[in-house]
C-alpha positions in Angstrom: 0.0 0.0 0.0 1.2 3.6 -0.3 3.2 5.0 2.8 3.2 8.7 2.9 6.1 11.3 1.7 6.9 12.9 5.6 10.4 11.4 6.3 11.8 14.7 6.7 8.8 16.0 8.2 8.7 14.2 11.2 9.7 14.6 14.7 12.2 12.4 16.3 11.6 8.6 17.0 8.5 8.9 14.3 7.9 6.3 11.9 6.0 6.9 8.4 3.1 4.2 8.3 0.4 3.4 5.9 -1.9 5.6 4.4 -4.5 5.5 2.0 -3.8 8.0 -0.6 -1.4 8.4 -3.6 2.2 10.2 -3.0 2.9 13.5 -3.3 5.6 12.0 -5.7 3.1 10.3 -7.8 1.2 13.5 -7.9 4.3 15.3 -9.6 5.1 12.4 -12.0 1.7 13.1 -13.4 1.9 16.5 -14.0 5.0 16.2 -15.8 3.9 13.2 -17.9 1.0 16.4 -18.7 3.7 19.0 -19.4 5.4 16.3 -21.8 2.3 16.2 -23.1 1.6 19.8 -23.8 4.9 20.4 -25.4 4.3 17.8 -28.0 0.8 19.3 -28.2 2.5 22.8 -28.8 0.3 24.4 -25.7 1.3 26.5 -22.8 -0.7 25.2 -20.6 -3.7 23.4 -19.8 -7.0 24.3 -17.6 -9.3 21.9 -16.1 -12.5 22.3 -15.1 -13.8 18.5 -14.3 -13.2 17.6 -10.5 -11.9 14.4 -11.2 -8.8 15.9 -13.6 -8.0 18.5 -10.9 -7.8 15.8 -8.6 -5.8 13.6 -11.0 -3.1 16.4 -11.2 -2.9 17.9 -7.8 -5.2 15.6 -4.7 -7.5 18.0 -5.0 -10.5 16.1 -4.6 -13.7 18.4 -3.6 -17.2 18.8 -3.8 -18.7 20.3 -7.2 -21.5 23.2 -7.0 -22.3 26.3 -8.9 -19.0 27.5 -7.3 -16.7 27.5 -10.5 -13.2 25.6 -9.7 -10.3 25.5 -12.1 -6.5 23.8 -12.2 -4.4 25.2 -14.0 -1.0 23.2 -15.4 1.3 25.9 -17.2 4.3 24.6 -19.7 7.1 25.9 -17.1 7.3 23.9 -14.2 8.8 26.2 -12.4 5.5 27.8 -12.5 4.0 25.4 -10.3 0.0 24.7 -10.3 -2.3 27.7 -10.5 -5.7 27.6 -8.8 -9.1 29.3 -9.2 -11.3 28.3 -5.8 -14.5 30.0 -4.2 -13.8 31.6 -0.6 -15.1 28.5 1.3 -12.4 26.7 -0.5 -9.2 28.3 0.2 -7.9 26.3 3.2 -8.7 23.2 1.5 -6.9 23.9 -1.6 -3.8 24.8 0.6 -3.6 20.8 0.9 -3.1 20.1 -2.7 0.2 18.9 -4.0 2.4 21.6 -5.7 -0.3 23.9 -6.0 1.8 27.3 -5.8 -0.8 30.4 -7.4 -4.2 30.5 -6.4 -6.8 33.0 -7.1 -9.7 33.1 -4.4 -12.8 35.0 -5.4 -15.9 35.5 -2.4 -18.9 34.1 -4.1 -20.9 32.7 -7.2 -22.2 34.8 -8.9 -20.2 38.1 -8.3 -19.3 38.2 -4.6 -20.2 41.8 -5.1 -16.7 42.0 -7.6 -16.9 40.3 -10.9 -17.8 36.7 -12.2 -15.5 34.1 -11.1 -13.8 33.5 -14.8 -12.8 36.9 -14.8 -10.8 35.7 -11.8 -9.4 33.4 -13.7 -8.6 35.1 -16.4 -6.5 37.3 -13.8 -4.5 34.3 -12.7 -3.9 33.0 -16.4 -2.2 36.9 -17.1 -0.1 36.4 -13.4 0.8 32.7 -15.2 1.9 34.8 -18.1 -0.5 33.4 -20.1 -2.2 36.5 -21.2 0.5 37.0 -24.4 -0.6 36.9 -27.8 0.0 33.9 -29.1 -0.1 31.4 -25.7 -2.3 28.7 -26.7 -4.4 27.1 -23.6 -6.0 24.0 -23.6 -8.7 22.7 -21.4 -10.9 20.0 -20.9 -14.1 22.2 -21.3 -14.6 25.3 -22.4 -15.8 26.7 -19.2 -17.0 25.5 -16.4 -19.8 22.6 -16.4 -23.5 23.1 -16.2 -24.5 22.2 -12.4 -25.9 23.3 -9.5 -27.4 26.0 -11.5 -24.3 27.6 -12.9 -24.2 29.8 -15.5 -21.4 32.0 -17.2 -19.0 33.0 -20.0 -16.6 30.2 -21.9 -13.0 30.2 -21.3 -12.4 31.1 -25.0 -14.6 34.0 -23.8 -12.1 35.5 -20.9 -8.6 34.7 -22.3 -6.6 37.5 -23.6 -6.8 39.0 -27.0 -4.2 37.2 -29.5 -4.6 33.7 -26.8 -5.4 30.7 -28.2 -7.5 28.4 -26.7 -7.8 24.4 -27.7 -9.6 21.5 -27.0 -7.4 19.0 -24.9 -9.9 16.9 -23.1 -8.2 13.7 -23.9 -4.8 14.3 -22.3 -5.4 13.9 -18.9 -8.0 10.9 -19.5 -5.4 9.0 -21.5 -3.0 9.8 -18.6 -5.4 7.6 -16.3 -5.8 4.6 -19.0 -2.7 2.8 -17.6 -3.0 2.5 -13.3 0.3 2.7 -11.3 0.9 0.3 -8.5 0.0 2.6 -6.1 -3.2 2.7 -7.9 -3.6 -0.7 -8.4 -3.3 -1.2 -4.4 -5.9 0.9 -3.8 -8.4 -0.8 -6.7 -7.3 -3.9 -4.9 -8.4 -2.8 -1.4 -11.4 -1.4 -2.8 -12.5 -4.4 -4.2 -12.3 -6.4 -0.9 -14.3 -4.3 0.8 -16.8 -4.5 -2.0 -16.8 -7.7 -1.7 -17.7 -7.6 2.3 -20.6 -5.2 1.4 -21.9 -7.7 -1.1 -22.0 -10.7 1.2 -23.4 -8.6 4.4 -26.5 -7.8 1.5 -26.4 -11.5 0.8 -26.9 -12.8 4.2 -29.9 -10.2 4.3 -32.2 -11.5 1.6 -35.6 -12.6 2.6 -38.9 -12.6 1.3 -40.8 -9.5 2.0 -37.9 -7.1 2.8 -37.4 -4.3 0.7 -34.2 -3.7 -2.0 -33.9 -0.2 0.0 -34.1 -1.7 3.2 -31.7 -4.4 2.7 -29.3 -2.3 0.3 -29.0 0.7 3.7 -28.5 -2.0 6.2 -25.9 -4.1 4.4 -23.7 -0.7 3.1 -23.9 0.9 6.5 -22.6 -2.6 8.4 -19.7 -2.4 5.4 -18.9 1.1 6.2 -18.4 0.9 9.4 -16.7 -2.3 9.6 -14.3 -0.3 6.8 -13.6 2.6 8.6 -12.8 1.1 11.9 -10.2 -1.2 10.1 -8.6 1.0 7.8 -7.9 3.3 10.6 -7.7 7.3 11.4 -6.4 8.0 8.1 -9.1 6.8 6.1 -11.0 9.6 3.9 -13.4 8.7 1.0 -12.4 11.0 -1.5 -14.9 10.8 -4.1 -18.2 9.7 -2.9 -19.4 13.4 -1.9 -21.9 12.5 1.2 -22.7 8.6 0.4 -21.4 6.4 2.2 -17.3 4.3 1.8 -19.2 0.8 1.0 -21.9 0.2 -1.0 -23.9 -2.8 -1.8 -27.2 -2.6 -4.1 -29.6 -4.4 -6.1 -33.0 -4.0 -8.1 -35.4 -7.4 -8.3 -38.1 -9.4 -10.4 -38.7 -7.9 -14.1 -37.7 -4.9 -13.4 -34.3 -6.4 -13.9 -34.8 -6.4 -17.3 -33.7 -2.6 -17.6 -29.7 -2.6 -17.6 -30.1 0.5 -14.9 -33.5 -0.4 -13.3 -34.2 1.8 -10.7 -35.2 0.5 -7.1 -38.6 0.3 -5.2 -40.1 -0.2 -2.3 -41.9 -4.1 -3.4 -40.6 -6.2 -0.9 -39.1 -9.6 -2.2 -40.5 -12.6 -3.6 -40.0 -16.2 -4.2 -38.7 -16.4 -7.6 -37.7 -13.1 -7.9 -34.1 -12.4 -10.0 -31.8 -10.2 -8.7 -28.9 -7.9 -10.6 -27.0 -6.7 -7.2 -24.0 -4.1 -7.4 -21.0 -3.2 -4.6 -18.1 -0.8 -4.3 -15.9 1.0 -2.2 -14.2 4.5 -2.3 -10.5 3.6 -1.1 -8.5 6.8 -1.6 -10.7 7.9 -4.2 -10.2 4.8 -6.2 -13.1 2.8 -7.1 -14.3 -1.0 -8.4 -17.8 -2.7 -9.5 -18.9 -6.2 -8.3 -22.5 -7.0 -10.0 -24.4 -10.4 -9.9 -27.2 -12.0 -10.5 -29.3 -14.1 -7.6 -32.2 -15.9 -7.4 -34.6 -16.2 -4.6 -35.8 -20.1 -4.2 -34.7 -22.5 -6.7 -34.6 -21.3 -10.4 -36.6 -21.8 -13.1 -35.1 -24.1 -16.4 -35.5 -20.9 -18.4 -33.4 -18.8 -15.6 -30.6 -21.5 -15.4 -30.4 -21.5 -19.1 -29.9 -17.8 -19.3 -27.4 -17.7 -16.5 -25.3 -19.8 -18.3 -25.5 -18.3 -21.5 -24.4 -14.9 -19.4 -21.5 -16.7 -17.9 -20.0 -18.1 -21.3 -20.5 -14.3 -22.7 -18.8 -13.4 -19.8 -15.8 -15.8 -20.1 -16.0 -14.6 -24.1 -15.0 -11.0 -22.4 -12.6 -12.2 -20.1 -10.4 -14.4 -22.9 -10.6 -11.3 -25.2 -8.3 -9.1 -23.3 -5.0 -9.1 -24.5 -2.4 -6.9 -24.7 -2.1 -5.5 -28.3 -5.0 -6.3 -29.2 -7.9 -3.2 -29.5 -11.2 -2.8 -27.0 -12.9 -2.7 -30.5 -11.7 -6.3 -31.4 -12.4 -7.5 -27.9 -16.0 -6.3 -28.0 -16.6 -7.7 -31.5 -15.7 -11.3 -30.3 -18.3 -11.1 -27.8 -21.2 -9.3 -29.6 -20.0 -12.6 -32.0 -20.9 -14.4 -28.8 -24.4 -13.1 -28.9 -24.9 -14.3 -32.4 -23.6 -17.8 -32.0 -25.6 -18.2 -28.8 -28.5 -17.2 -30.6 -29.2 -14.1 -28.3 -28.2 -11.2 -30.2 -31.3 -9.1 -29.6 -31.0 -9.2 -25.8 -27.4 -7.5 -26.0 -28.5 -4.0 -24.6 -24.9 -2.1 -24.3 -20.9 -2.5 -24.5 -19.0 -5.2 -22.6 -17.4 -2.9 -19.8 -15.8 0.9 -19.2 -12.5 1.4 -17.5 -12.8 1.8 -13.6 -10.4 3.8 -11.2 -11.4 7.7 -10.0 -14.6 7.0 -11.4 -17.0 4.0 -11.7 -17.4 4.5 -15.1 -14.2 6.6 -17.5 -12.8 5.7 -20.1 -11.6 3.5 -22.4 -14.5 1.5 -23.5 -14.4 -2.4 -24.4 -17.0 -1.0 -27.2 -16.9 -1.3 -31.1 -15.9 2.8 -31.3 -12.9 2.4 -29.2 -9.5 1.6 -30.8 -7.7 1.9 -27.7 -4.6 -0.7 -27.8 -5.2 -2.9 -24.4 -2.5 -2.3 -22.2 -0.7 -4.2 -19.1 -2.4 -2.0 -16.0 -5.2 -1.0 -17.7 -8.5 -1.8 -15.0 -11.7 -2.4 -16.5 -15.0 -4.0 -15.8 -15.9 -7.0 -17.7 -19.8 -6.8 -18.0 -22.2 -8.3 -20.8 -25.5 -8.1 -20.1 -28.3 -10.5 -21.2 -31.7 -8.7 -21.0 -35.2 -10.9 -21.5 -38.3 -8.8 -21.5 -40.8 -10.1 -19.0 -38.5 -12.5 -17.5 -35.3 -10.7 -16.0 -32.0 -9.2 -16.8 -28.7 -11.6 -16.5 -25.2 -9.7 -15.5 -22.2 -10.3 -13.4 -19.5 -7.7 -13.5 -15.8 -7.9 -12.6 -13.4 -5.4 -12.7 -10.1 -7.3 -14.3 -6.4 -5.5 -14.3 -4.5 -6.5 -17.6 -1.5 -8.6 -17.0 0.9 -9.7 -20.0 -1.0 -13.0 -19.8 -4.8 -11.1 -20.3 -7.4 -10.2 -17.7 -7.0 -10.9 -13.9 -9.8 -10.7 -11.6 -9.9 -8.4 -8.9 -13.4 -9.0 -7.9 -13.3 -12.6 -6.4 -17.1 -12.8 -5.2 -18.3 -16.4 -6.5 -19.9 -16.5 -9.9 -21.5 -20.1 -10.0 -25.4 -20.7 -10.1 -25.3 -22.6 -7.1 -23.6 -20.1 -5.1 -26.1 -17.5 -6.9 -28.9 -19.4 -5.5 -30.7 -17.6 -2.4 -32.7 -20.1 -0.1 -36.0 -19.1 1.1 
């Protein structure tokens, strides 16, 4: 696991231990694999806008509202990071790794001074990035539509003679290939995932609600998480929920890939799709099933098996040098050949890490080359109107040799069987 950066730091007779966040070193690596990136790019720097970049770059991780929030990452690196935050944000910011020029403005939308991207378009001219000619790239051209937000585009603010340019790619690539230090944390998410999933197992029974059971079974898991993992334990990117998480939606309704819950309690012969997760320093997993409740059906055991050889399909076609593209055709193959092509409703699987879902895709449209360290979930979904929908989901790591699970819940029929 990661082991904090305070060796020099500390007070006599103090020993570093572990902690559950990425390196201030890693932090720096990244933003000079960025600043590689913009000098082959020919920018002079590059502004983010998405809460999940600035985190990426600097450990900034916050909560998004109509407060507009900006990193900046300038060509020089003796610049350091620049930084647009609200008021309410400027002791937090303080914590973020190499984060050197920050411009704090009081309020959204004026403060009762200007509009917060005129701020920043003060701190791009202290950057001197005001010069005709700078070209800036960013990852939107503003900030993004929430919370009620409204107000001008970057290309809007910037200097006369600057350039601005569409680099929303460069940090996502960045985050393709996960570091060990990412890894770990994937890793430890994924066990603790796993604990949610089985605390929501043990609760099934007939009549009990998918809320009911979902609530008890996450809070158990987070707090059984938290008192383990110790005093240094944050999660990072889950905003108010809660560090584990185990869910599910039942019966037909399971039939829509993203069904939403109710309050029908449980029957006997009711299907289950079930998800868990855990935040472990931001870093995130997927474990999704499918359950029974009483002994299945023929028609449901013939269906979970066709899901389970789609899903090995997805597994085996993860290789190194081979594209996402190529991996998805063999298993939307799969469908054809098992004679279910009409009940494939979406892609394969996503890549996993900051977010549940980022890219690349194992999808048709994505010509990604797979990579050793990529970490993706492995996911396709068999969906029979009126009966039920069929999915377990994995999130894999890519090794020379192909995909290695990181989810290790059991997968089996038998084992998928809930006894009422």
């Amino acid at each position: 696991m990661t082991v904090t950066e305070r060796p020099l730091g500390l007070e006599p007779g103090r020993t570093p231990a572990v902690d559950w966040f990425i390196e201030p070193a890693e932090y720096r690596a990244r933003v000079g694999r960025v600043r590689a990136e913009l000098e082959a790019r020919g920018l002079d720097a590059l502004v983010l806008f998405h809460p999940v970049r600035m985190a990426y770059v600097s450990g900034f991780f916050h909560l998004s509202t109509e407060r507009p929030m900006a990193i900046v990452v300038p060509l020089d690196a003796d610049a350091g990071l620049g930084a647009l935050v609200p008021q309410l944000e400027q002791e937090h910011i303080a914590k973020a790794v190499d984060v050197s020029r920050v411009k704090v403005y009081p309020e959204y939308p004026s403060g009762g001074t200007k509009h917060p991207l005129l701020h920043l378009a003060d701190l791009l001219a202290e950057l001197g990035l005001d010069r005709a000619g700078a070209r800036i790239g960013y990852d939107s051209d503003g900030y993004l539509d929430i919370n009620g937000y409204d107000g001008p585009r970057l290309s809007e603010v910037v200097a006369a003679g600057v350039e601005t340019a569409r680099a929303r790619d460069l940090v996502d690539t960045l985050r393709y290939v996960k570091s060990d230090a990412e890894l770990a944390l994937i890793l430890e998410s994924a066990k603790w995932g796993n604990l949610a999933h089985r605390l929501m197992h043990e609760r099934l029974a007939l009549g009990r609600t998918e809320m009911d059971i979902s609530l008890e079974a996450s809070t158990e898991a987070s707090r059984m998480m938290i008192a383990t993992l110790g005093p240094t334990y944050r999660p990072l990117s889950i905003g108010w929920g809660m560090p584990a998480l185990a869910m599910f939606h039942a019966g037909a309704n399971t039939s829509l890939p993203h069904g939403l819950a109710n309050a029908t309690g449980l029957r006997r012969g009711d299907i289950l799709v079930t998800g868990a997760g855990a935040d472990v320093g931001g870093y995130q997993s997927e474990l999704e099933r499918t359950m029974v409740l009483g002994e299945p059906t023929p028609e449901f055991a013939r269906h979970f098996d066709l899901m389970l050889q789609l899903q090995q399909v997805g597994f085996d076609a993860l290789r190194p040098g081979r594209t996402l593209a190529e991996a998805e055709t063999d298993v939307s193959d799969a469908f054809v050949e098992l004679g279910v092509a009409e009940m494939q409703r979406h892609h394969t699987g996503h890549g996993i890490g900051l977010e549940g879902h980022e890219a690349p895709f194992i999808d048709k449209g994505d010509e990604t080359t797979i990579a050793e360290g990529m970490v993706l979930s492995v996911e396709p979904g068999l969906y029979v109107p009126g009966l039920g929908g069929f999915r377990h989901s994995d999130t894999v790591v890519i090794r020379a040799h192909g995909a290695e699970r990181l989810t290790y819940y059991p997968r089996d029929l038998e084992s998928m069987i809930v006894r009422v």
